[in-house]
PAPAVO-199610 format. One record per atom (N, C-alpha, C): residue in three letters; atom name; x, y, z. Coordinates in steps of 0.2 Angstrom, whole numbers. Layout:
# PAPAVO-199610
(nudren Ala CA (X Y Z))
...
//
This chain:
# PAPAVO-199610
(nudren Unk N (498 421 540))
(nudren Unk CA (505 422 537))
(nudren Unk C (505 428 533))
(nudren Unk N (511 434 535))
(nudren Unk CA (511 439 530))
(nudren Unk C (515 437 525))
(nudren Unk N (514 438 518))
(nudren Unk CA (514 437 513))
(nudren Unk C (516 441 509))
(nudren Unk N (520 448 511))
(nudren Unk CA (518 454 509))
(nudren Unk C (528 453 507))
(nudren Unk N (529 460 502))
(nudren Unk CA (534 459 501))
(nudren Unk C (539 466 502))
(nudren Unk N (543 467 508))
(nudren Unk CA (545 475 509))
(nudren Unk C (548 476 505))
(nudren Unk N (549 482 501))
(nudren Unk CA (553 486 497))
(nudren Unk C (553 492 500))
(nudren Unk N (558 498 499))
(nudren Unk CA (561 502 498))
(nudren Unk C (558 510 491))
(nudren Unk N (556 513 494))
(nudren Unk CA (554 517 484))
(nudren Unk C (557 524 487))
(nudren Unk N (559 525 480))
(nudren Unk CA (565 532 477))
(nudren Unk C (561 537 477))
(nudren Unk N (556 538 484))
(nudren Unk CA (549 542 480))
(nudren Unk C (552 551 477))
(nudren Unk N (559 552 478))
(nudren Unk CA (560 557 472))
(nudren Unk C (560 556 465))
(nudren Unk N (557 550 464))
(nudren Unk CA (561 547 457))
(nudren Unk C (554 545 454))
(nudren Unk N (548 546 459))
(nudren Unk CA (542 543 458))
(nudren Unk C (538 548 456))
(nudren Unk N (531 547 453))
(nudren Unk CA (525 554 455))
(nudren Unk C (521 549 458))
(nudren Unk N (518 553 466))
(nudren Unk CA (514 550 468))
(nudren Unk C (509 556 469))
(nudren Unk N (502 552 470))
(nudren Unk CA (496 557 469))
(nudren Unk C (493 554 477))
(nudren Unk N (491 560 479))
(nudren Unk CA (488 560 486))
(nudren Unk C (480 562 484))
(nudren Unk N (476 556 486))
(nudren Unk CA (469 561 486))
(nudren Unk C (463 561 492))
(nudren Unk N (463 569 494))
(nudren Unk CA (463 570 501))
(nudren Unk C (467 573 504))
(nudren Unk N (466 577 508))
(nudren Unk CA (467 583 512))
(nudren Unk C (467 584 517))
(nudren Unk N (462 579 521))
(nudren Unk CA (459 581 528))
(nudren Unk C (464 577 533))
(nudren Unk N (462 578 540))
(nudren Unk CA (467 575 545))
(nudren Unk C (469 568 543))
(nudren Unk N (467 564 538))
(nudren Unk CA (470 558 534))
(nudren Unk C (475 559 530))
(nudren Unk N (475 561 526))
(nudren Unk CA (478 565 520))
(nudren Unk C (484 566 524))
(nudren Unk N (485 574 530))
(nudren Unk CA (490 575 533))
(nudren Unk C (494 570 534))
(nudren Unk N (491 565 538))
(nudren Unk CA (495 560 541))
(nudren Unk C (499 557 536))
(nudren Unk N (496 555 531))
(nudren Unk CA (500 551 524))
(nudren Unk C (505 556 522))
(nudren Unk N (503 562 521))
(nudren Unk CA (508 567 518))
(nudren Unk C (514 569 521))
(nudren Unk N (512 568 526))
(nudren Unk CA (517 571 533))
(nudren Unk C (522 560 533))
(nudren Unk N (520 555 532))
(nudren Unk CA (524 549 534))
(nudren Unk C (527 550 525))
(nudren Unk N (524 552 521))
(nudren Unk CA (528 550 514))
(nudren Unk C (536 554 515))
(nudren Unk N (535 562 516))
(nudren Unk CA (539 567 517))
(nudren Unk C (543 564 522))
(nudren Unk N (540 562 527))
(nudren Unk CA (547 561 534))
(nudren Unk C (551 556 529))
(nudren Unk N (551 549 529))
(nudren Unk CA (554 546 524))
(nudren Unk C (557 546 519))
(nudren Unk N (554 552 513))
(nudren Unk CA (558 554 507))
(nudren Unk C (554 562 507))
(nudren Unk N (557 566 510))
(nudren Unk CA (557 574 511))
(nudren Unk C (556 576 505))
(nudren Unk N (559 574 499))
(nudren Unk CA (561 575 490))
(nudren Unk C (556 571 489))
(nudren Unk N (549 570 491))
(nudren Unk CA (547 565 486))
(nudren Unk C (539 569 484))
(nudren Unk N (539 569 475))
(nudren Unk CA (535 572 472))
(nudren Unk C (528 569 473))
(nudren Unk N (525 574 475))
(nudren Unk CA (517 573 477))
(nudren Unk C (512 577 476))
(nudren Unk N (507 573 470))
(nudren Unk CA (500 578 467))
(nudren Unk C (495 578 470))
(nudren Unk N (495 584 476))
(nudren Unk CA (487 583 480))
(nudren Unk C (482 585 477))
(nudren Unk N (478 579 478))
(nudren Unk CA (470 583 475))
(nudren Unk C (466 580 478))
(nudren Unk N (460 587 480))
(nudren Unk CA (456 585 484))
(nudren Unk C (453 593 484))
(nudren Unk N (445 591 485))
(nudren Unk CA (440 597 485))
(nudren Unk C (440 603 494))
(nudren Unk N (441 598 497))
(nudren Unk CA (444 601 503))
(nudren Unk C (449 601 507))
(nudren Unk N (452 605 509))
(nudren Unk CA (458 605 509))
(nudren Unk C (461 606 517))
(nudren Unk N (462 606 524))
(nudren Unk CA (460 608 532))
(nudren Unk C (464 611 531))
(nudren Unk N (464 616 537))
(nudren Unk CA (468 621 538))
(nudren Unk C (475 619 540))
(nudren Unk N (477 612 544))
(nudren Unk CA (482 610 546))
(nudren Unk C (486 605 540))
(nudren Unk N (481 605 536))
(nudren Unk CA (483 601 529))
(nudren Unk C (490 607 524))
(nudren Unk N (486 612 524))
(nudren Unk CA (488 618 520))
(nudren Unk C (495 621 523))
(nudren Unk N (494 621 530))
(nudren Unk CA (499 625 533))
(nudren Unk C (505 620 532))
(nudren Unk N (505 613 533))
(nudren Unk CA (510 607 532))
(nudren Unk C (512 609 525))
(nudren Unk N (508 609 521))
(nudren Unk CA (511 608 513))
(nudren Unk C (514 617 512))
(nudren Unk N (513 620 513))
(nudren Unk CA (513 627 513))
(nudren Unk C (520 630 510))
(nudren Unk N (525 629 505))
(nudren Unk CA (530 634 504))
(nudren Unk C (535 627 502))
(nudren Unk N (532 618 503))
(nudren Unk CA (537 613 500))
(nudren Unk C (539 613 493))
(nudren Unk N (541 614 492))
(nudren Unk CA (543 614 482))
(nudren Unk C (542 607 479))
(nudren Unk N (541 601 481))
(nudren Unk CA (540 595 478))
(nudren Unk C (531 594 478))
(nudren Unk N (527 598 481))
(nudren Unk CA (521 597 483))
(nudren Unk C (515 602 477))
(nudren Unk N (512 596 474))
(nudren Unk CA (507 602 469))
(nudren Unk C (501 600 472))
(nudren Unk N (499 605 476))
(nudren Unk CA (489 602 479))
(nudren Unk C (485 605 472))
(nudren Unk N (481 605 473))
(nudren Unk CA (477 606 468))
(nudren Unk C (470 603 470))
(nudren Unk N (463 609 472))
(nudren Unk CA (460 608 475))
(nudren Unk C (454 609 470))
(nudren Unk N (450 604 470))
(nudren Unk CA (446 602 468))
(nudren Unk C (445 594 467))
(nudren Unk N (439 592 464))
(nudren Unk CA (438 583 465))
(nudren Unk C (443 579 462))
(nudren Unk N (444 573 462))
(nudren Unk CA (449 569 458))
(nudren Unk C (445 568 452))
(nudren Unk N (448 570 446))
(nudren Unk CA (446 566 440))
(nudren Unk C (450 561 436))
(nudren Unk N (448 558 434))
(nudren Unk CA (452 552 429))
(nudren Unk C (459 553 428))
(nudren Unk N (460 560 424))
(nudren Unk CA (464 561 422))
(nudren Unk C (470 562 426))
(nudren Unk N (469 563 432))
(nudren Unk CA (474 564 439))
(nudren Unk C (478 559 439))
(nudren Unk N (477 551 436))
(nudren Unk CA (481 546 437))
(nudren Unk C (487 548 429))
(nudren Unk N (486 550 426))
(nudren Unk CA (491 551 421))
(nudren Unk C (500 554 424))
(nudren Unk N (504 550 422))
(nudren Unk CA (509 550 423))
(nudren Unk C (509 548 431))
(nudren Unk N (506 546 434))
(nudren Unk CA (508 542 441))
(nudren Unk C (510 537 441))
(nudren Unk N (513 535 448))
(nudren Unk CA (518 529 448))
(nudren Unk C (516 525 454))
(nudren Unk N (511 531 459))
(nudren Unk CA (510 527 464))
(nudren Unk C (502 530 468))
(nudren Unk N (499 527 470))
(nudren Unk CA (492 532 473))
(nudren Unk C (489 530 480))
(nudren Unk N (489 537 486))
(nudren Unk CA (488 534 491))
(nudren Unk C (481 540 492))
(nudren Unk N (476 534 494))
(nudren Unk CA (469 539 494))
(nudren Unk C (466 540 503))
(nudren Unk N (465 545 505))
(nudren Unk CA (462 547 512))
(nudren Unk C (458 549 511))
(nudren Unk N (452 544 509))
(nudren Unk CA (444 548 509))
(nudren Unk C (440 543 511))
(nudren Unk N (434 544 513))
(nudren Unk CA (429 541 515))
(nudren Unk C (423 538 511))
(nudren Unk N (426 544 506))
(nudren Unk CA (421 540 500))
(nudren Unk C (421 533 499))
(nudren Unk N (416 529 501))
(nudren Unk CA (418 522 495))
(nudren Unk C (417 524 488))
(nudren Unk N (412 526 487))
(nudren Unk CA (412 525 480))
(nudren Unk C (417 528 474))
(nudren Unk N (422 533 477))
(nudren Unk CA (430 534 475))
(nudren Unk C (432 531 476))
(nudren Unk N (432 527 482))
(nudren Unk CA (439 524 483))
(nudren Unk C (438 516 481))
(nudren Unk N (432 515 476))
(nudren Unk CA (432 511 473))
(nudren Unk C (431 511 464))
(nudren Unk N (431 517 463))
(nudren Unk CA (433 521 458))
(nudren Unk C (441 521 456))
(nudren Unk N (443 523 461))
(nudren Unk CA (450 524 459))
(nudren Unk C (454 517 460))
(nudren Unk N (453 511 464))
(nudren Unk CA (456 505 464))
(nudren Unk C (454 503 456))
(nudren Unk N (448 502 454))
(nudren Unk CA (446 499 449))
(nudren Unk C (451 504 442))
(nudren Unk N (452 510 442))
(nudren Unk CA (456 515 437))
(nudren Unk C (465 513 439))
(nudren Unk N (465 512 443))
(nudren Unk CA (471 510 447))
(nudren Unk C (475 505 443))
(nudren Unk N (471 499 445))
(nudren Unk CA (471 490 443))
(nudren Unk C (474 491 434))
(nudren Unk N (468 493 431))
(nudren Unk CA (467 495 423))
(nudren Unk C (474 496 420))
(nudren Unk N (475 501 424))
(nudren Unk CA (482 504 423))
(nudren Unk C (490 502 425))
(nudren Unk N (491 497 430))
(nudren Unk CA (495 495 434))
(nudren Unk C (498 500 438))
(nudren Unk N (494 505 442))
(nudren Unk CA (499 510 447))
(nudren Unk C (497 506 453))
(nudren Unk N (501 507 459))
(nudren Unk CA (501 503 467))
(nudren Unk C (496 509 470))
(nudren Unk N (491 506 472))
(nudren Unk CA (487 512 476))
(nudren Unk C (487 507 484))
(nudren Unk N (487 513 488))
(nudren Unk CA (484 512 497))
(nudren Unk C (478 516 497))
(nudren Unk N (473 513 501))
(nudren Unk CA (468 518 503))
(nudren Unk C (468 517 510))
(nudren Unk N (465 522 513))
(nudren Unk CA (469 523 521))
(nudren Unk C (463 517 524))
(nudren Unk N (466 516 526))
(nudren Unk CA (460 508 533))
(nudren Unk C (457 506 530))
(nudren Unk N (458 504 521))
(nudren Unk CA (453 495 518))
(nudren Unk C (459 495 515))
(nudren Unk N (461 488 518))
(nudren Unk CA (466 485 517))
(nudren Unk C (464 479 511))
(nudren Unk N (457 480 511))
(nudren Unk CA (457 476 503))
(nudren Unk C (456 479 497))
(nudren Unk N (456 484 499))
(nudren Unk CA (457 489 492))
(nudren Unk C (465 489 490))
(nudren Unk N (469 488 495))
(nudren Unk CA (476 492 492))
(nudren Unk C (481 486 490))
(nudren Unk N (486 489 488))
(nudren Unk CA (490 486 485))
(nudren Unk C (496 486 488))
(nudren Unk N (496 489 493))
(nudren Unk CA (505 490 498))
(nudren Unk C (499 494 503))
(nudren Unk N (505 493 510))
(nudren Unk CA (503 496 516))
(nudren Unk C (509 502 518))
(nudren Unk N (503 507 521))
(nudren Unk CA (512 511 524))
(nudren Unk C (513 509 529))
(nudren Unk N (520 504 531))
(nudren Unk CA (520 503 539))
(nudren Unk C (523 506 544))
(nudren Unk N (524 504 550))
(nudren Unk CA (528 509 552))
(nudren Unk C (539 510 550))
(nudren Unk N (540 512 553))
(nudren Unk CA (547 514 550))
(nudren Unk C (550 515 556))
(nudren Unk N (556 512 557))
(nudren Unk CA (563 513 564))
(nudren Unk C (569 517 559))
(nudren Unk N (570 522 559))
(nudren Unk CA (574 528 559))
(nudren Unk C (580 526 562))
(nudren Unk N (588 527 560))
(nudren Unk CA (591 530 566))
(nudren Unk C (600 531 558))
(nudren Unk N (599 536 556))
(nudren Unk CA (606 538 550))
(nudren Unk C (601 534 544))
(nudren Unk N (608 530 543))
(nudren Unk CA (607 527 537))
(nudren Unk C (603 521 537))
(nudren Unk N (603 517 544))
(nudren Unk CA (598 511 544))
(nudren Unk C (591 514 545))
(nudren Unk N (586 510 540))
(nudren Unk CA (578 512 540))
(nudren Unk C (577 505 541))
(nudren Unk N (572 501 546))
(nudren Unk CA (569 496 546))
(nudren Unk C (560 499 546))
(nudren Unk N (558 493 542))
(nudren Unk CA (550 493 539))
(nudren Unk C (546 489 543))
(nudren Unk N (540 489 547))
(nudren Unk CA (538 483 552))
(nudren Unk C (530 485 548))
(nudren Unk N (528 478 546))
(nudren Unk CA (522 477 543))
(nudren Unk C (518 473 549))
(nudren Unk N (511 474 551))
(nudren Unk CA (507 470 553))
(nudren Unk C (501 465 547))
(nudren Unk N (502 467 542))
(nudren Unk CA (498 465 537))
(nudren Unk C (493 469 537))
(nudren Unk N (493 474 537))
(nudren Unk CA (485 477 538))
(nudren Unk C (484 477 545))
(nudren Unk N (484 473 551))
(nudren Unk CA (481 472 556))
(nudren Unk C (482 475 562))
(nudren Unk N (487 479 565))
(nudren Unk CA (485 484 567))
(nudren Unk C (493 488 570))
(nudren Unk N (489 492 567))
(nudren Unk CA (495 498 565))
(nudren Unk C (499 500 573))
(nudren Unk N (494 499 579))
(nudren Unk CA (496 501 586))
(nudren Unk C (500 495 587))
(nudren Unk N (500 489 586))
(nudren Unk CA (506 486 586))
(nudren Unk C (512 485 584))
(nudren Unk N (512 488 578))
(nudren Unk CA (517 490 573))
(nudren Unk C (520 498 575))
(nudren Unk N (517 501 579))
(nudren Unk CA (519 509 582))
(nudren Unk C (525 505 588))
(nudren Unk N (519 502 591))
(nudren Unk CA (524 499 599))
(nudren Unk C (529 497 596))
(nudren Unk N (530 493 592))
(nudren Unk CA (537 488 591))
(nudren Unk C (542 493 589))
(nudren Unk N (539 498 585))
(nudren Unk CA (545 505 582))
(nudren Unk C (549 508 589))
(nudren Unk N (541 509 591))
(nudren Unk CA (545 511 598))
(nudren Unk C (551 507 601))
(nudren Unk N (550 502 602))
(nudren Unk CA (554 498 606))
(nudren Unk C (562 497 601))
(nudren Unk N (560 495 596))
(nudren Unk CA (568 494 589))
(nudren Unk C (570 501 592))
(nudren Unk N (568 507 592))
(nudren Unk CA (572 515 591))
(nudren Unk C (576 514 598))
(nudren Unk N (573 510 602))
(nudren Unk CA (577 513 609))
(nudren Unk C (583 505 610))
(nudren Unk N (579 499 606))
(nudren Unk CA (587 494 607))
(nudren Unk C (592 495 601))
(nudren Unk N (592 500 598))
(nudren Unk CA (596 503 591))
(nudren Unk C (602 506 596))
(nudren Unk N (609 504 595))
(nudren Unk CA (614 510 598))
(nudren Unk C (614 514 594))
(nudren Unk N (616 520 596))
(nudren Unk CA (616 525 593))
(nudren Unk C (622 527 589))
(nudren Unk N (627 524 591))
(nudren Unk CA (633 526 585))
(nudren Unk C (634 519 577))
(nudren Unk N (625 517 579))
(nudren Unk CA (624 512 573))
(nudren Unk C (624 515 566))
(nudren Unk N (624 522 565))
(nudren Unk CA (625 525 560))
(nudren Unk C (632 524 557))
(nudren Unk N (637 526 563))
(nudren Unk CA (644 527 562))
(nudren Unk C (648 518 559))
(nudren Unk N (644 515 562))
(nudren Unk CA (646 506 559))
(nudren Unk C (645 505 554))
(nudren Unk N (637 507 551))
(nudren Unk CA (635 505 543))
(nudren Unk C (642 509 541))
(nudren Unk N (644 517 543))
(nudren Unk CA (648 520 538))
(nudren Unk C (654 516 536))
(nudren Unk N (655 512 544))
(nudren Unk CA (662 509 544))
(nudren Unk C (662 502 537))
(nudren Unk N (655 501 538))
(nudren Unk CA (655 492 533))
(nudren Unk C (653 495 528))
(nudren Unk N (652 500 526))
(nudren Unk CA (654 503 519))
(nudren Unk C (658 502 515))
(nudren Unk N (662 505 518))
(nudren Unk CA (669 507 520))
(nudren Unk C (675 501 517))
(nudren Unk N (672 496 522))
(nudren Unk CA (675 489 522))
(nudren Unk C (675 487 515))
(nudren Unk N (667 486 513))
(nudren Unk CA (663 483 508))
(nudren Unk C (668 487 502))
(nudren Unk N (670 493 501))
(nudren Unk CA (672 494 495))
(nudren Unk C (678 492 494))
(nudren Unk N (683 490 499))
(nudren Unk CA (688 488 498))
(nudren Unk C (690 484 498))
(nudren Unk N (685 479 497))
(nudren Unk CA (686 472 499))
(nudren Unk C (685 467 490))
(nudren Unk N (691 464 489))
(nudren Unk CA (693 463 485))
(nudren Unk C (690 454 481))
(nudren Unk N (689 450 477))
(nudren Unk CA (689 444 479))
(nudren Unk C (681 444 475))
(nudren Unk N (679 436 473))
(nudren Unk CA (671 435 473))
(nudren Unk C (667 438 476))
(nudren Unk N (659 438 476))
(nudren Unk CA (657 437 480))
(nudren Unk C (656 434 485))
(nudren Unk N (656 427 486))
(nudren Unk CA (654 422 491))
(nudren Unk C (660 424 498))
(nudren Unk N (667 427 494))
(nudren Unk CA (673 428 500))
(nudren Unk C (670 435 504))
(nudren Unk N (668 437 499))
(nudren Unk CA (667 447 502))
(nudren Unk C (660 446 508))
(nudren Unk N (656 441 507))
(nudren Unk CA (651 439 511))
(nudren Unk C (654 435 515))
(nudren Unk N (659 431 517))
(nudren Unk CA (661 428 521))
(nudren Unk C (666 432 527))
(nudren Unk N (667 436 521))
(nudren Unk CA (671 444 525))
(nudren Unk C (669 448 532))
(nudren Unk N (664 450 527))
(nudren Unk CA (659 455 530))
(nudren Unk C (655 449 536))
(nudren Unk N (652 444 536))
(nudren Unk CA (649 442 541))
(nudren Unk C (654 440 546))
(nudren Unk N (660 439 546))
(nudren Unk CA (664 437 552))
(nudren Unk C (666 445 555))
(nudren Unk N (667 452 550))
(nudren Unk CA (665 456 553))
(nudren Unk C (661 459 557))
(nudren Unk N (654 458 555))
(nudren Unk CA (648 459 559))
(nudren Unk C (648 456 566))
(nudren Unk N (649 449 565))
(nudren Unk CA (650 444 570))
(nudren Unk C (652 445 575))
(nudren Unk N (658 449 574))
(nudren Unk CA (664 452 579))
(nudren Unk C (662 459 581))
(nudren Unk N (658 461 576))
(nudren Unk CA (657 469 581))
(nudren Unk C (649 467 584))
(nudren Unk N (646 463 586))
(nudren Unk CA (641 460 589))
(nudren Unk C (644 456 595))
(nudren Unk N (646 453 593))
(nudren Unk CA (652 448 599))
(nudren Unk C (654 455 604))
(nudren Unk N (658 461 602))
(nudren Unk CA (660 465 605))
(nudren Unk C (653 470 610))
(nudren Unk N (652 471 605))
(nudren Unk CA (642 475 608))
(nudren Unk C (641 470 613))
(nudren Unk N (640 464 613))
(nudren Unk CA (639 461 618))
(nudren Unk C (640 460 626))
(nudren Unk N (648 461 625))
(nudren Unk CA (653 460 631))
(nudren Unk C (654 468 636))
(nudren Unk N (653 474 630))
(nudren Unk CA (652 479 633))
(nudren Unk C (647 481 640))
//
């Protein structure tokens, strides 16, 4: 049973510290960015790949800073996501992590971490978040796959329109929810008949 609880992070609003550089590193830094392009990130790591460099290369949100992780790198963080091999950091830094109360991932030990990055369905304003619990990330790829392509495409132009609704909709809440669902309802019912 997952047990896990999805949230949403304002990673503009965050500092999160990357440690790691290598084609692991990329990956997370390149899914952080897709996600929230504005979102503040302290790389640190002794070595740093070429394809890692060339990606971070001229972002304005991005501090690398090359050299080993040290203690003090957790200062003012809010969130820690680590691509290394190391065990012995990477049970370093969950043990410093805990201490402290920052949310740390570390890439593939899924017992080490505190939040997973899952995959994400894309399309405007609607983001949906699809967790396998840790167990495998290739199932969670296929399903995105499939949500992007059963997504209409002018489902951006709807949320704008329930927005829309939603502000000017007068009354408790329990009528405004009663509102909006007999809305939905009807533009579902019509998607359908189409």
């Amino acid at each position: 049973m997952n047990k896990l609880f999805p949230i949403f992070l304002k990673l503009e609003q965050l500092q999160v510290l990357l440690i790691g550089a290598g084609p692991v590193g990329l990956e997370k830094i390149s899914a952080l960015l897709q996600q929230s392009p504005k979102a503040k990130v302290r790389v640190v790591a002794k070595d740093v790949s070429v394809d890692f460099r060339a990606f971070v290369d001229g972002r304005e949100y991005i501090d690398l800073c090359e050299r080993s992780f040290e203690d003090v790198d957790l200062d003012g963080v809010d969130l820690v996501v680590v691509a290394s091999n190391n065990v012995v950091l990477n049970q370093h830094v969950q043990r410093l992590t805990r201490k402290q109360n920052i949310l740390l991932n570390v890439a593939d030990k899924p017992d080490l971490c505190d939040f997973y990055l899952g995959a994400v369905v894309v399309k405007g304003d609607l983001k949906i978040g699809i967790s396998t619990n840790g167990k495998s990330p290739t199932i969670a790829k296929r399903l995105k796959e499939f949500l992007y392509g059963l997504l209409p495409e002018e489902i951006d132009e709807t949320l704008g329109l329930m927005y829309e609704m939603r502000e000017q909709l007068r009354g408790d809440f329990w009528e405004k929810v009663r509102m909006l669902n007999a809305h939905t309802r009807e533009l579902l019912e019509r998607r359908q008949n189409d």
